[in-house]
Each structure stands twice: as structure tokens, then as C-alpha cells.
N, C-alpha and C positions, 0 to 999 in steps of 0.2 A: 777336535771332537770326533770320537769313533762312533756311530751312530750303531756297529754290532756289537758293541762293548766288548774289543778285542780288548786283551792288556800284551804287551813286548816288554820285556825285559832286557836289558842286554847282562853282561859279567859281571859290570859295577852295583848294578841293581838287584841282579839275583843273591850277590854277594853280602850285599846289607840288609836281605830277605831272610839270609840263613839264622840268624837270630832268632826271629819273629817264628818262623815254621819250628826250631826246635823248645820253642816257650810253649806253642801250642799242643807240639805232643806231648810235653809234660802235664799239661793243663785237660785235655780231652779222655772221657771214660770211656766211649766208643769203641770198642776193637778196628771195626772195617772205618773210622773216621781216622783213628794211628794209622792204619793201613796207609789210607790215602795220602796223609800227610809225610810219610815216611817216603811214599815214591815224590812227592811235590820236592820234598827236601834233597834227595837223590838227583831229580834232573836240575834242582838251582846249583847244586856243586859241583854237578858236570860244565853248567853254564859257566859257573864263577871261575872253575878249573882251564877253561879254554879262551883265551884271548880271540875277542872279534864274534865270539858266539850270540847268540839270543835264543829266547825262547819265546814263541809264542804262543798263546794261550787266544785259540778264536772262540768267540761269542756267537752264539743264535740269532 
């Protein structure tokens, strides 16, 4: 249990994310929410791209 609601990824996991973020930007009418998701998409295939990587994502 992360009590700051980090999430970690590693390569295998950002890998099976790349999916799910490009359903989204299909799916989203927002301009600056494409944005966003377009750089989320970006760094999960750097992740997915480099063996031993993670990403994490810190929580407030």
C-alpha cells in the first residue's frame, strides 16, 4: 500500500499501457487532454524501449 498514491511502472507494464493511452487519444475531444496523453504515451515507450527502466509517477 502506497499511502501518496505513487504508481511505478517498469517496461513490461508501460508496455501493456501503450494500448490503453492510444484508445484514449482516440477517444478524448480536449485538445490540451491529447496533449497530455500524447507526452504520457511518449515517455511509456521510452520506458517500454529501455530494458531495466521505470517510471514513476509521485502522488501528493
Amino acid at each position: 500500500m502506497d499511502p501518496y498514491g505513487d504508481t511505478l511502472f517498469n517496461e513490461q507494464e508501460a508496455q501493456a499501457a501503450l494500448p490503453e493511452a492510444a484508445e484514449l487519444i482516440e477517444r478524448c475531444t480536449d485538445a490540451s487532454q491529447k496533449a497530455a496523453l500524447r507526452d504520457l504515451a511518449a515517455l511509456l515507450e521510452r520506458c517500454a524501449a529501455t530494458p531495466g527502466s521505470y517510471l514513476w509517477f509521485m502522488g501528493d
